[in-house]
C-alpha atoms as one frame of an Amber mdcrd trajectory, in Angstrom:
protein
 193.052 -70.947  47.875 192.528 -70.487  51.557 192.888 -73.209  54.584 193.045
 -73.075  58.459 195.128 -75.673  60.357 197.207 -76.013  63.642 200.863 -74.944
  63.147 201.725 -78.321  64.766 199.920 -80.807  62.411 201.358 -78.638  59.645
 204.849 -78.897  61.119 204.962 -82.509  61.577 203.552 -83.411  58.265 206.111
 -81.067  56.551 208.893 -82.989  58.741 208.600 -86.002  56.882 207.778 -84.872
  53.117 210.612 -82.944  52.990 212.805 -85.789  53.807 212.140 -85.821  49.367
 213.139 -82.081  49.070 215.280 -81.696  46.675 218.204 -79.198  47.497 220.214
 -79.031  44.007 218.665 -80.035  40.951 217.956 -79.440  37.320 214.349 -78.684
  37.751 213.685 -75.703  40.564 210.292 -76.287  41.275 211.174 -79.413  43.041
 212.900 -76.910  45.082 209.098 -76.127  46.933 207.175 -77.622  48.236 203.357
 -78.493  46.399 200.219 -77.504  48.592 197.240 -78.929  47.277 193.861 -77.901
  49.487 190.365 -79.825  48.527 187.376 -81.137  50.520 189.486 -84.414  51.545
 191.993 -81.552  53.424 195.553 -80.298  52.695 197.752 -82.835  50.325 201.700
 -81.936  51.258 204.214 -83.195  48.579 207.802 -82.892  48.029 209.576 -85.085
  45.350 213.614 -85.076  44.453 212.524 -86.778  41.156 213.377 -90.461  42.314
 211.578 -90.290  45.547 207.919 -88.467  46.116 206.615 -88.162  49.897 202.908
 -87.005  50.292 201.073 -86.740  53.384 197.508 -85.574  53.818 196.353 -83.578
  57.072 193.371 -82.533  58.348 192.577 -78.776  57.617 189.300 -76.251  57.277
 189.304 -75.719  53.935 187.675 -72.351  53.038 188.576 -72.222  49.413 190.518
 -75.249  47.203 193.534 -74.335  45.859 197.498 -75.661  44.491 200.557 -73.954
  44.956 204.193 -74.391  45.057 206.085 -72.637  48.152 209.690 -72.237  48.142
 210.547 -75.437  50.519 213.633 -74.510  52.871 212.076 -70.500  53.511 208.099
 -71.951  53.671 209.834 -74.677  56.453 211.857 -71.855  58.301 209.095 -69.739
  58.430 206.213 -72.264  59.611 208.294 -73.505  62.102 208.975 -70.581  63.758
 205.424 -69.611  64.083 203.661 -70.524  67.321 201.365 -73.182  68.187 198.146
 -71.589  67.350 195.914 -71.733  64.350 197.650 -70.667  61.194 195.461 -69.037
  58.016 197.091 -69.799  54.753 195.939 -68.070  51.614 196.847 -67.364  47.627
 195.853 -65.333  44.844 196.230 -66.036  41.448 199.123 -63.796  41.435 200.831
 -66.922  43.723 201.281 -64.329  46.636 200.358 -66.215  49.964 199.774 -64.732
  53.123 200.231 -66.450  56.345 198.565 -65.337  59.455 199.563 -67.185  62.959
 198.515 -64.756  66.245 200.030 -61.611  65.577 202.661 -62.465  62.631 201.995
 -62.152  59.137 204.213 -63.253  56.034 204.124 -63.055  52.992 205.689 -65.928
  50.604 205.923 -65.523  46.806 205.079 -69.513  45.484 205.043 -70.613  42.076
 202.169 -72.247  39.860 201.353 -76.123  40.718 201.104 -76.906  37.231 204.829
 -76.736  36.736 205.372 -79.767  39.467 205.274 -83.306  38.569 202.192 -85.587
  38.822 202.202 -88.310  41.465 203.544 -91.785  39.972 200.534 -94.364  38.781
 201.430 -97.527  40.079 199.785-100.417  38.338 200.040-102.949  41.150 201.328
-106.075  40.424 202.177-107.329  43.668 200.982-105.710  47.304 202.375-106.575
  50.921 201.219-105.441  54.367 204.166-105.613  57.190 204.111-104.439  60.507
 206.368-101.104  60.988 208.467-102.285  63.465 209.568-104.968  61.289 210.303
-102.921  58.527 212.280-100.632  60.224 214.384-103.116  61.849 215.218-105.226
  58.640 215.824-101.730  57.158 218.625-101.123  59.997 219.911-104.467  60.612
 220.344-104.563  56.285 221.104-101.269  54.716 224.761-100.955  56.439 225.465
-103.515  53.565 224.416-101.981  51.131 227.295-100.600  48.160 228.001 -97.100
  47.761 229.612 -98.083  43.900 227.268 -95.967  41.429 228.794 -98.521  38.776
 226.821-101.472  40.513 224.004 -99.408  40.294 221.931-102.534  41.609 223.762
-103.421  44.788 223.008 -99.612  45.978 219.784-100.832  47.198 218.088-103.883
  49.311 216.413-106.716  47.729 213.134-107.498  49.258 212.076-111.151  48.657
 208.938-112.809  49.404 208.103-116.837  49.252 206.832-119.634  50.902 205.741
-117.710  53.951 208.688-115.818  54.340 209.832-112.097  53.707 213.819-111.266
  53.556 215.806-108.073  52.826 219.126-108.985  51.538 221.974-106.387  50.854
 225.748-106.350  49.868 228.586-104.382  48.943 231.420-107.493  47.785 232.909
-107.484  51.086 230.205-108.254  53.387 226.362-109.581  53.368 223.106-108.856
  55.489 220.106-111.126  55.345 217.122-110.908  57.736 214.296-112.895  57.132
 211.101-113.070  59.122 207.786-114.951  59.050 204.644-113.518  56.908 201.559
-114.782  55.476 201.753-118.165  52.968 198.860-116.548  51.008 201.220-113.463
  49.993 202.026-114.054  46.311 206.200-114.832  45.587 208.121-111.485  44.446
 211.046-109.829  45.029 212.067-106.346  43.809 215.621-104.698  44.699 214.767
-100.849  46.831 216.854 -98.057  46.564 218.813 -97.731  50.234 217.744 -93.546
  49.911 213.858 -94.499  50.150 214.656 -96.845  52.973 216.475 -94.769  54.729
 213.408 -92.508  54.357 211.194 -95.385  55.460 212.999 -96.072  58.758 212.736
 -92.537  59.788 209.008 -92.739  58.661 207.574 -95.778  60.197 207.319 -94.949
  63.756 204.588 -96.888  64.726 203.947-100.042  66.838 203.252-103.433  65.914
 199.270-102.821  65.132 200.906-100.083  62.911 200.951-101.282  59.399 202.732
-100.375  55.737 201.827-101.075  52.761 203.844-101.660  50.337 202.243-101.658
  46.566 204.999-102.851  43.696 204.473-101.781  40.348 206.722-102.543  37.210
 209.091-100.460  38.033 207.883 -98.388  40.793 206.888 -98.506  44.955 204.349
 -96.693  46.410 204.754 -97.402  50.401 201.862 -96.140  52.584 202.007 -95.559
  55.858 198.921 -94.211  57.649 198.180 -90.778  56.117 201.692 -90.625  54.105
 202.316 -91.917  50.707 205.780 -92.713  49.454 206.531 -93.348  45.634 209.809
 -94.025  44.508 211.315 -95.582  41.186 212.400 -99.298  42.190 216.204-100.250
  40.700 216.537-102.694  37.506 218.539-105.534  36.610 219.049-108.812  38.333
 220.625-108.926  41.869 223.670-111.524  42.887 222.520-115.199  43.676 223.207
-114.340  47.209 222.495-117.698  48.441 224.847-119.404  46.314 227.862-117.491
  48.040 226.866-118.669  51.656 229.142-121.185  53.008 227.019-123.803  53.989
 230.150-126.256  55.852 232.315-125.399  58.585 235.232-126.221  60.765 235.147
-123.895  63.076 232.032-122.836  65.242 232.318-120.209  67.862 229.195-119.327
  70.042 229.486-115.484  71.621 227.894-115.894  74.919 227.878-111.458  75.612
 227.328-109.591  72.794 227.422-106.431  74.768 231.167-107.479  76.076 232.338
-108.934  72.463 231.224-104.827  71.728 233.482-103.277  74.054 236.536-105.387
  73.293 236.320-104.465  69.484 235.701-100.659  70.136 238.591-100.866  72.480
 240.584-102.904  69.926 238.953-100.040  66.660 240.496 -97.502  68.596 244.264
 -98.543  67.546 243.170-100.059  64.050 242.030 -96.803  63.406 245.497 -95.273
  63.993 247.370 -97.923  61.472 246.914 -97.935  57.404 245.162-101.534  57.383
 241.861-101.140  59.518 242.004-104.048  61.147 241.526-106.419  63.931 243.000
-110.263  64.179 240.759-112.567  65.836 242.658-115.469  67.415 240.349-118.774
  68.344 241.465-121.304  70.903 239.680-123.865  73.051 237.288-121.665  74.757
 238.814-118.045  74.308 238.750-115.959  71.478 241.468-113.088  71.793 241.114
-109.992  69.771 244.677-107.548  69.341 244.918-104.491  66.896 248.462-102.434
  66.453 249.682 -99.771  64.848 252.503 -97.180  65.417 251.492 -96.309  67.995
 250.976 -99.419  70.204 248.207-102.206  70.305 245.412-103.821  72.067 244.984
-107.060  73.518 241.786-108.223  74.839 239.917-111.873  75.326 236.696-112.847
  75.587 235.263-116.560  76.898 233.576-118.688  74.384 231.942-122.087  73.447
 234.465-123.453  70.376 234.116-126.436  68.391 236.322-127.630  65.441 239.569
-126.367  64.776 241.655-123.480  66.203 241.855-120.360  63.737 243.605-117.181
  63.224 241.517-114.403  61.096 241.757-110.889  60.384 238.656-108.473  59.295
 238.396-104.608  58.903 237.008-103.730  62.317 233.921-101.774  60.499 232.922
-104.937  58.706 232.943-106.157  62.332 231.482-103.797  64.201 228.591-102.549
  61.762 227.415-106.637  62.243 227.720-106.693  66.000 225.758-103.402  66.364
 223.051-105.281  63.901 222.673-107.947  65.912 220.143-107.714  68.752 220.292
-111.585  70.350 223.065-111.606  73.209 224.575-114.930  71.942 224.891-115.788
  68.486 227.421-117.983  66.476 230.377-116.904  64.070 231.196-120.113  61.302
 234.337-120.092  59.966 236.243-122.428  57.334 239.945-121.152  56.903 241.613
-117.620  57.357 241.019-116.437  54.204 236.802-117.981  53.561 234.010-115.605
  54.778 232.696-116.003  58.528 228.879-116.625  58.763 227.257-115.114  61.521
 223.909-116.774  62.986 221.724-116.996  65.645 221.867-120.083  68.176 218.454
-120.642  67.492 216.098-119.870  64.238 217.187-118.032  61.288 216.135-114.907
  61.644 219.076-113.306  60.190 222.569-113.715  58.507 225.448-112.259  57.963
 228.656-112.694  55.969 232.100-110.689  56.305 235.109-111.502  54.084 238.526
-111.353  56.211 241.790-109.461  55.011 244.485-112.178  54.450 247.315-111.735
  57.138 251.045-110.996  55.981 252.883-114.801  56.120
């Protein structure tokens, strides 16, 4: 095989296939990386056996060709080569020589043959969303999401879709994330839960702006996401997720509406700062007629700050783990919002003033009588 391409194009398309390199595993050619060169240009494909990222860029192809390159040395190496035209060619003794200006290496890859086929997906349900979308329901979500391998299906999202409306839900048992936004009626109902790995990918991935689409393309039991000349496949999780709505307080007796996120952010980093120093974690949110005071102690001292608000219904003393607290604030992009609360021992909902374009639920830590 034998291609010519610029040392950038081939630099940026290996920075996001490689986010599926695999760096331990049980089979070592999904160590390398796959190179496959035809007339529609050069495929680039790393997999970690769950996930597969391909992208396809642009090259002169003099002669087609596959081959496997060991990944971490074949990235150290192109990278460091300047921005010039690179020549890349293999025998069929699967020694390739690159040539960039005056530098020439030589790589010892393996046989193509040996690396897994991309996943068919037999679509069964396909959805277009804008990337900026996506990557913000990704980040104002995954946070959520459980790291408990034993509730294998609350380590990912769940993307639903129906009556003109598109949510990712996640949750870990202490605290919930739903963001929901508007999308085509005509999209068919679904909902499929996404491993949090391949949307972490994702949000690094979709970059674009909001003419920028991805496609997502749901199989049985697989995704294959697209995004301009990238494809990503990964193996979607099984079993049923929680009947999140069910758990959402829908009644309240307490309604507090933050009127500066940015300040209500500064008050509970000041107050994390001496939660962090004590064995509980956490912060105790006192509500009275138009204040809301936050305090944290340890043994080493504590914090005291207050904050102005709008309150309505009874006053209310409530303790969270300030991470709970803090991973929802930095979420949350509106600069008011409202918390619900019922008791200090019921989840607080947090909503937006107006819409519902997300919501969020945090369990408090009972306080000592």
């Amino acid at each position: 095989m034998k291609f010519i391409l610029n040392t950038n194009e081939l630099v940026s398309a290996l920075s996001v296939t490689t986010h599926a390199l695999s760096p331990r595993t049980t089979m070592p050619i999904l160590e390398g990386v796959l190179l496959d060169a035809s007339e529609e240009g050069l495929r680039i494909t790393c997999s970690d056996g769950a996930m597969t990222i391909s992208s396809l860029v642009e090259a002169s192809i003099e002669e087609e060709g596959r081959i496997v390159m060991p990944g971490r040395l074949f990235v150290d190496v192109v990278r460091k080569l300047p921005s010039a035209e690179m020549m890349f060619s293999a025998g069929q003794n699967m020694i390739a020589t690159i040539k960039c200006a005056g530098s020439r290496t030589t790589i010892a890859g393996k046989p193509a043959d040996l690396f897994p086929s991309l996943p068919e997906i037999s679509a069964e349900s396909k959805v277009e969303l804008p990337q900026p979308l996506l990557r913000d329901m990704i980040q104002q979500t995954s946070f959520a999401v459980s790291a408990d391998e034993s509730r294998k299906i609350l380590t990912g999202c769940l993307l639903e879709i129906a009556d003109g409306e598109v949510r990712m839900v996640a949750l870990d048992g202490f605290r919930l994330a739903v963001r929901m936004a508007p999308i085509s009626p005509d999209i068919n109902k679904m909902s499929a839960v996404i491993p949090s790995k391949l949307l972490q990918e994702l949000s690094k991935i979709v970059s674009g702006g909001e003419e920028d689409m991805v496609t997502m393309t749901f199989g049985a039991s697989q995704l294959l996401a697209e995004i301009g000349n990238t494809k990503v496949y990964a193996t979607l999780l099984e079993g049923e997720y929680i009947k999140y709505r069910q758990i959402i307080p829908t009644t309240w007796k307490t309604a507090v509406k933050i009127l500066d996120r940015g300040q209500l952010a500064l008050c509970v980093e000041r107050a994390s700062l001496m939660a962090k120093e004590s064995k509980t974690n956490l912060i105790t949110l006192t509500i009275t007629d138009s204040l809301m005071t936050i305090t944290s102690n340890s043994e080493m001292g504590d914090v005291y700050e207050e904050i102005q608000v709008e309150t309505e219904g009874d006053d209310l003393k409530i303790a969270f783990n300030v991470k709970y607290v803090t991973d929802v604030i930095r979420a949350i992009e509106d600069d008011e919002f409202i918390l619900h609360f019922n008791s200090g021992v019921s989840p607080s909902v947090i909503v937006p003033v107006e819409g519902s374009g997300y919501t969020y639920m945090v369990l408090p830590v009972r306080l000592n009588a």
